[in-house]
C-alpha positions as CSV (number, residue, x, y, z in Angstrom):
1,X,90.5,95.3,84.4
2,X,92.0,92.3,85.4
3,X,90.1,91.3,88.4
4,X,92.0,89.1,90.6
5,X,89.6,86.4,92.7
6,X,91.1,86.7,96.2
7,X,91.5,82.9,97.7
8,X,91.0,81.7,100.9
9,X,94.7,81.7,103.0
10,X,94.6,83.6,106.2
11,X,96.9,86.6,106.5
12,X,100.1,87.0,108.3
13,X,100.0,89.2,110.9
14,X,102.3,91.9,110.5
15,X,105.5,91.5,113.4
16,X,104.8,95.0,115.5
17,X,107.1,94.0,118.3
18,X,110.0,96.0,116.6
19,X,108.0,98.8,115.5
20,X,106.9,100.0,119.0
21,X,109.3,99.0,121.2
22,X,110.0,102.6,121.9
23,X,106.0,103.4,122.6
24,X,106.5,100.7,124.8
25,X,108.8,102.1,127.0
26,X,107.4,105.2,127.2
27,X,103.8,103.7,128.6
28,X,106.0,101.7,131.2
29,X,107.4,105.8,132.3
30,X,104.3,106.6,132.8
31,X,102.7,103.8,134.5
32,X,105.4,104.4,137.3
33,X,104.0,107.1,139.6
34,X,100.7,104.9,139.4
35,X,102.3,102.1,140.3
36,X,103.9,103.4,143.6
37,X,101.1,104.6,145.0
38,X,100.1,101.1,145.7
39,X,101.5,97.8,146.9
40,X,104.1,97.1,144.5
41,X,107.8,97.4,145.0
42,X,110.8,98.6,143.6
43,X,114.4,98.2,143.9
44,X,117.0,100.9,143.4
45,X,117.4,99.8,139.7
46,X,114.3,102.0,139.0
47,X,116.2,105.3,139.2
48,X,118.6,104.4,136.9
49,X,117.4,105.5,133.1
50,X,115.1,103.1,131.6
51,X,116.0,100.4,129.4
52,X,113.9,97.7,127.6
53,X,114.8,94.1,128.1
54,X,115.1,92.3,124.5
55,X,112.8,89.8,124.3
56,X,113.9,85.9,123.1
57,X,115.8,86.3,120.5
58,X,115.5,89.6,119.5
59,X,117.9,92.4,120.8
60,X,116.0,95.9,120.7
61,X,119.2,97.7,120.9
62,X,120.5,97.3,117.8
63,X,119.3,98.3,115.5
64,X,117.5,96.8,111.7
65,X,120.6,95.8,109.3
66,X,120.3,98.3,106.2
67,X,119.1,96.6,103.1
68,X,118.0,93.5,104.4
69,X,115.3,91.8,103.0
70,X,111.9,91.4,105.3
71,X,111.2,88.0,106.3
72,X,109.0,86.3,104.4
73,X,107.7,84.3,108.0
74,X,106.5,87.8,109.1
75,X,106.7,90.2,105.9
76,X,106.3,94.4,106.4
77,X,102.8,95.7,104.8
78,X,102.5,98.4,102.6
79,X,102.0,101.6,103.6
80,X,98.4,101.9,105.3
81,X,97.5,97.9,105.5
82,X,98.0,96.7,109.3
83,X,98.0,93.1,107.3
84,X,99.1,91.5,104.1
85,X,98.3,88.0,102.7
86,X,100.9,85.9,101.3
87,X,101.5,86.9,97.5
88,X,100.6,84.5,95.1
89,X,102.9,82.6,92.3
90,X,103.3,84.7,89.5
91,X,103.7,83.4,86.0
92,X,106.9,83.5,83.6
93,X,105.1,86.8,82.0
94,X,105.1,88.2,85.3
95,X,101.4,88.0,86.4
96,X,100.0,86.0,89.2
97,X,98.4,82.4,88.6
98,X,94.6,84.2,88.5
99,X,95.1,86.7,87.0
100,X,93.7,86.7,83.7
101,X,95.0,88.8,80.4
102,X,91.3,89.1,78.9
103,X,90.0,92.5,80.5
104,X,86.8,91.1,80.3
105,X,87.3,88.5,82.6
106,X,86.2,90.0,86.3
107,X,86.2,86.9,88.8
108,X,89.1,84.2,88.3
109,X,90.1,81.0,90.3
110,X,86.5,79.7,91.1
111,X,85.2,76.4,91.5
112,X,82.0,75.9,88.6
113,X,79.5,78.3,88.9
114,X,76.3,78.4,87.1
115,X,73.7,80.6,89.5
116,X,74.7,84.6,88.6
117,X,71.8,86.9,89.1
118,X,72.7,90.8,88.2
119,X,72.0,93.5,90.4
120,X,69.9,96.3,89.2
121,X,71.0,100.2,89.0
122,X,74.7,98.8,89.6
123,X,77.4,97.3,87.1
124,X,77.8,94.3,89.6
125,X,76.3,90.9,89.7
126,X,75.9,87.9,92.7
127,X,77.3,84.2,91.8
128,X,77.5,81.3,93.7
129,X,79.7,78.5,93.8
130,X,77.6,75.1,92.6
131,X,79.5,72.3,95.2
132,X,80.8,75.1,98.2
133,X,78.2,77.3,98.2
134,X,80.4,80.2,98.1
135,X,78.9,83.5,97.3
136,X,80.5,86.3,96.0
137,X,79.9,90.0,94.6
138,X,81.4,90.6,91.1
139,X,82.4,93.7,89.2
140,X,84.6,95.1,86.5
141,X,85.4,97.6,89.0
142,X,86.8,96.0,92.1
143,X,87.6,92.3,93.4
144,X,85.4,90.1,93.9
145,X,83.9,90.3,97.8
146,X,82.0,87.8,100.0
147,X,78.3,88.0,100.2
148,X,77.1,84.4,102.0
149,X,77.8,80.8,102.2
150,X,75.3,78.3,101.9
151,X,75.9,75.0,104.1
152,X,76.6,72.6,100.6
153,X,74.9,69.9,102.8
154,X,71.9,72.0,101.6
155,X,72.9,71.2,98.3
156,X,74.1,72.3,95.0
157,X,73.3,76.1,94.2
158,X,72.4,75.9,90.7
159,X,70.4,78.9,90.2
160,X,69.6,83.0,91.8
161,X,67.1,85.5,92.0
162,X,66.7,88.8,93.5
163,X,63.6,89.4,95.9
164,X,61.0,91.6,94.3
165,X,61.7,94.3,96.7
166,X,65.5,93.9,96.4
167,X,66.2,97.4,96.8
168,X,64.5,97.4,100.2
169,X,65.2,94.0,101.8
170,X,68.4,93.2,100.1
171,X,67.7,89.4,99.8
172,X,68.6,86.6,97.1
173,X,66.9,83.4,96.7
174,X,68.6,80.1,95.5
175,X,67.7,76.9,94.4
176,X,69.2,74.1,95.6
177,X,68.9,70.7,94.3
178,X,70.0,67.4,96.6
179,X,69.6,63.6,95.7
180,X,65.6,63.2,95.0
181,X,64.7,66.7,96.3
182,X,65.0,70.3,95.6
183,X,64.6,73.1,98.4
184,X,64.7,76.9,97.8
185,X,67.0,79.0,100.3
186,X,66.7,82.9,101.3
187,X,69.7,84.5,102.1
188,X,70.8,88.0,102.8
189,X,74.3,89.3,102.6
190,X,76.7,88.0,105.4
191,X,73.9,86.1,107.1
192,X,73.0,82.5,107.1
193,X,70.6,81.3,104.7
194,X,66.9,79.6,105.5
195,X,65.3,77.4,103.8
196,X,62.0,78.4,102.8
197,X,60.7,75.5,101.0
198,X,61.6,72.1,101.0
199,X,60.2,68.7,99.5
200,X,60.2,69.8,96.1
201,X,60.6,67.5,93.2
202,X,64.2,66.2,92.1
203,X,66.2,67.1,89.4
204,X,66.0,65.1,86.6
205,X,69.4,66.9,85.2
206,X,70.6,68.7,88.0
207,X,69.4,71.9,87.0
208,X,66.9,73.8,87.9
209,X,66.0,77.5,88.3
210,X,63.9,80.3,90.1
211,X,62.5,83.7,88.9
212,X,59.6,86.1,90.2
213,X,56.5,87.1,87.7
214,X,55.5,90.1,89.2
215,X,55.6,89.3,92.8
216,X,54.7,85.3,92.7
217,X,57.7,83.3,93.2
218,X,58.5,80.7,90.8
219,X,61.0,76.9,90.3
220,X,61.2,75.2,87.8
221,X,62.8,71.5,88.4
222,X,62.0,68.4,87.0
223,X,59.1,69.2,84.2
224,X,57.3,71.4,86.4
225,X,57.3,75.1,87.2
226,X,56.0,76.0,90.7
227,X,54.2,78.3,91.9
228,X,53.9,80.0,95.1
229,X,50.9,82.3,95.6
230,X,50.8,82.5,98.9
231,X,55.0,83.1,99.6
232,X,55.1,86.9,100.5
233,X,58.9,86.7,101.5
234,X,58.2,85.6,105.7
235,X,58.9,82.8,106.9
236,X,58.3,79.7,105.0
237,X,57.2,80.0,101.5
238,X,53.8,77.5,101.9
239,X,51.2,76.2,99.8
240,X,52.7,75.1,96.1
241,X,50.8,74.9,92.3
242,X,52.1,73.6,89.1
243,X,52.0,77.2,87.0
244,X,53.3,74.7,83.6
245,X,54.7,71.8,82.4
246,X,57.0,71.1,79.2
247,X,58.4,68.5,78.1
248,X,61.7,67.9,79.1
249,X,63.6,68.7,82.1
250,X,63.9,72.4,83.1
251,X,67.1,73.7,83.3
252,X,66.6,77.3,84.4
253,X,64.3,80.0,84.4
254,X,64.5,83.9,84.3
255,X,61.9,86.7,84.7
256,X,61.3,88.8,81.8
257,X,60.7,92.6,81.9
258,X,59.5,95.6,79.3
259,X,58.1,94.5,76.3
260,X,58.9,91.0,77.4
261,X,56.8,90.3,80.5
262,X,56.3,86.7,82.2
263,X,59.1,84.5,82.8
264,X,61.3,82.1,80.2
265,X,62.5,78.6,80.8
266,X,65.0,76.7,78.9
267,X,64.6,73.0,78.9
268,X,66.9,69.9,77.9
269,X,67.0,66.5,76.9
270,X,67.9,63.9,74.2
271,X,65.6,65.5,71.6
272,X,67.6,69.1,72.3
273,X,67.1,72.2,74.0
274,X,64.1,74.7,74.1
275,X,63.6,78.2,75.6
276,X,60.1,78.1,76.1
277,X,58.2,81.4,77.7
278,X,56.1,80.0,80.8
279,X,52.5,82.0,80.0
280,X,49.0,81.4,81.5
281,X,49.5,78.4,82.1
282,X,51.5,76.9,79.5
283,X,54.8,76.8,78.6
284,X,55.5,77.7,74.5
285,X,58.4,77.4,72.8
286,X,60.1,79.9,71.2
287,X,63.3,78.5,70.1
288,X,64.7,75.1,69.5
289,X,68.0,73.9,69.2
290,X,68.0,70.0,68.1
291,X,71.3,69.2,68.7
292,X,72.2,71.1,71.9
293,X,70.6,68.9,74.4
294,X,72.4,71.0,77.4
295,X,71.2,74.5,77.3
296,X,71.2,75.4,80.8
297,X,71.0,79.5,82.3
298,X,69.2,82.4,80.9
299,X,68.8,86.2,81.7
300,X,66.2,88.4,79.4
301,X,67.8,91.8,77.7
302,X,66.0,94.5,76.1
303,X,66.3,92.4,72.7
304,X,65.1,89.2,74.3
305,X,66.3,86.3,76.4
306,X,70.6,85.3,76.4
307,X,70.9,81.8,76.9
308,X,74.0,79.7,77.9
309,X,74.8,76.4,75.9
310,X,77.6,75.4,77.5
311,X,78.6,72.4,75.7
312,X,78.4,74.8,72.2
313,X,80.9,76.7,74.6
314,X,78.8,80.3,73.6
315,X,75.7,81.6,74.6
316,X,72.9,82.8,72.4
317,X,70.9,85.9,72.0
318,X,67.4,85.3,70.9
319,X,65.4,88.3,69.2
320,X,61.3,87.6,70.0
321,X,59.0,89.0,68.1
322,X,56.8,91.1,70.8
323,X,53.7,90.3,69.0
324,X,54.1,86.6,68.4
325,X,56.3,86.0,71.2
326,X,58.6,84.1,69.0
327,X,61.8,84.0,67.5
328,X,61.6,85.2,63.6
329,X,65.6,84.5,63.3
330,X,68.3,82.6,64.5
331,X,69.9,83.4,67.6
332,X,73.3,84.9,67.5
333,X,75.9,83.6,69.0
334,X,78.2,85.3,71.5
335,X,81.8,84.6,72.9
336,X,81.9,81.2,70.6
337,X,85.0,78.9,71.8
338,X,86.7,81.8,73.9
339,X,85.4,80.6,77.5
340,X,84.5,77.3,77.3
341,X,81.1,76.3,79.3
342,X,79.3,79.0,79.4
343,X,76.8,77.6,81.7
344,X,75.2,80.9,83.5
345,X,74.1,84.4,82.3
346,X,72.7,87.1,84.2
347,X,71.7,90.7,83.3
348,X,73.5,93.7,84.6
349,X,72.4,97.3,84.6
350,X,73.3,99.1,80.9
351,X,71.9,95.8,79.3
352,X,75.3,94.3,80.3
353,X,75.8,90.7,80.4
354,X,77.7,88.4,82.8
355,X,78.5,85.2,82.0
356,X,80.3,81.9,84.3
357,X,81.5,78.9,83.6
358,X,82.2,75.4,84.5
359,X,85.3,73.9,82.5
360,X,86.1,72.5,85.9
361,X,83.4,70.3,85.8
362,X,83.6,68.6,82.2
363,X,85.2,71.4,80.2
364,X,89.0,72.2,79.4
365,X,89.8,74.8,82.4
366,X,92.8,76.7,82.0
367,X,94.9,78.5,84.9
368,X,92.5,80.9,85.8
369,X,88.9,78.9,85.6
370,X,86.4,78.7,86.6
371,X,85.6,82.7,85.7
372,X,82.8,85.4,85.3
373,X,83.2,87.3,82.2
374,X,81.5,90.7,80.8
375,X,79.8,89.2,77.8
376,X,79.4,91.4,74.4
377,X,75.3,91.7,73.9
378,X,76.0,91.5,70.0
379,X,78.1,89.0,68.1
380,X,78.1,86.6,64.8
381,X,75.2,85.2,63.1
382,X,74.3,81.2,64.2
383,X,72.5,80.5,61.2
384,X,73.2,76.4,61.5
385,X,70.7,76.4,64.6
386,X,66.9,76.3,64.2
């Protein structure tokens, strides 16, 4: 469906004054008798039959003109909505300015959004805004709906996890990254968010990304990924240790699952990007791509890790080996050139993908970016990267 991202004018309350003028009258009948027995006061103008006095500019005894047009100032709802925000322009073909013709778009009119975790057991996934903080649930099934805002003097969200016990406690984690340091926020839905951690190195790219092996939380920023073996999910997340350390600057990390266990980073940098899976202790790469040095989100499917590229405009499925924990082939690629910067992925339940972008933020957007998309697991070979 075309899922239209609601924006963020207040409604128009609808004018009632017209609608129950008569339901006033009636409560001041009935309010009489009460009103006698005490102190007030009438004058003989009470016995003669009731009649409500108009109110500026309005006169209640005549009635609507036949035909004429609602204003706009104070428009009717429809049937069963008490309010009604102001439509939005529509285009020449008829469809309003975010709303997007590809039915695989779900969320439309964002600013750029990179951190998109999925939910499990549901077809719906949690993004946040990078620069607002925003937070919003996504679906192919309904518009897009608040979940939190994170103060932005926090700092950029750039990536999201679920809690390991998400299905009890409801709670997300983020990673925020800010000048020379890096913090981690909790945050359940329609509450504030805490900071947990704080002091953590700075980005070298302004990435940086969060995932939970087992039960152990883990960010990676900078060339570091951080442990936490203490964090249990109360209070303040505590003591840190460096889990691995590649090469270049981490962009993101995601948890693996099945037959791929531990968690995947991807790295960047002027020699190109990596996925590399984080394991005892090390970080070993599984795939390489020399001349994409921006390879930023990832989110592990029952094939292997997806990983966005945005500046190759696609994302990449990579097939591991289980044994080897490699990749035996190219990647292939998936929605090539049809979103532009594809800079976050995140797995949804029925091995669905869900990918946002950021054209806003160095791309080409068009009317409806920045967007979330339902992403095709399969797609064409991309034999030309190694």
């Amino acid at each position: 469906m075309h899922a239209q991202f609601p924006r963020t004018e207040p409604p128009r309350l609808r004018d009632t004054s017209r609608s129950f003028r008569w339901m006033t009258a009636a409560a001041a009948l009935s309010l009489a008798p009460m009103l006698a027995a005490g102190c007030a006061q009438f004058d003989d103008s009470q016995s003669a039959p009731f009649s409500p006095v108009a109110g500026a500019g309005e006169n209640f005894g005549e009635a609507p003109e036949p035909n004429k047009p609602p204003d706009m100032g104070q428009r009717e709802p429809s049937p069963g909505q008490g309010e009604q925000p102001d439509l939005p322009p529509q285009t020449p073909d008829g469809r309003t300015e975010c709303e997007d013709p590809d039915p695989a778009v779900i969320a439309t009119c964002l600013e750029p959004t990179s951190a998109v975790v999925g939910l499990p057991d549901s077809a719906e996934a949690i993004l946040a805004e990078r620069d607002t903080g925003q937070m919003f649930v996504v679906s192919d099934a309904e518009a897009p709906k608040p979940f939190a805002r994170i103060d932005p003097s926090e700092g950029a969200v750039v990536s999201l996890a679920l809690s390991p016990s998400y299905a009890q406690d409801r709670l997300v984690y983020a990673v925020l990254v800010s000048g020379g340091e890096t913090k981690v926020a909790r945050i359940a839905e329609g509450d504030e968010a805490k900071i947990v951690a704080d002091g953590l190195p700075g980005s070298e790219n302004g990435r940086a990304g969060i995932a939970f092996n087992d039960d152990e939380m883990l960010v990676g920023v900078g060339r570091e990924v951080i442990g936490f073996p203490e964090f249990e999910g109360i209070g303040e997340a505590g003591r840190t240790e460096t889990v691995a350390s590649t090469d270049s600057p981490i962009s993101g990390l995601c948890a693996g699952a099945g037959i791929f266990p531990g968690v995947y980073a991807t790295t960047g940098g002027t020699a190109g990007g990596a996925l590399m899976r984080v394991d005892e202790g090390a970080a070993l790469r599984v795939w390489s791509w020399p001349d994409q040095p921006s390879v930023h989100g990832c989110a592990v499917t029952t094939t292997g890790p997806a990983v966005a590229i945005p500046d190759a405009e696609r994302v990449d499925m990579v097939v591991v080996d289980p044994a080897s924990g490699t990749a035996p082939a190219p990647p292939t690629a998936v929605a090539e050139g049809q979103y532009g910067r594809l800079s976050g992925v995140g797995l949804m339940a029925g091995n669905a993908l869900v990918g946002t972008t950021t054209n806003k933020a160095g791309g080409s957007p068009v009317q409806t970016d920045d967007r979330a998309i339902i992403l095709p697991i399969s797609g064409s070979s991309a034999d030309e990267r190694t």
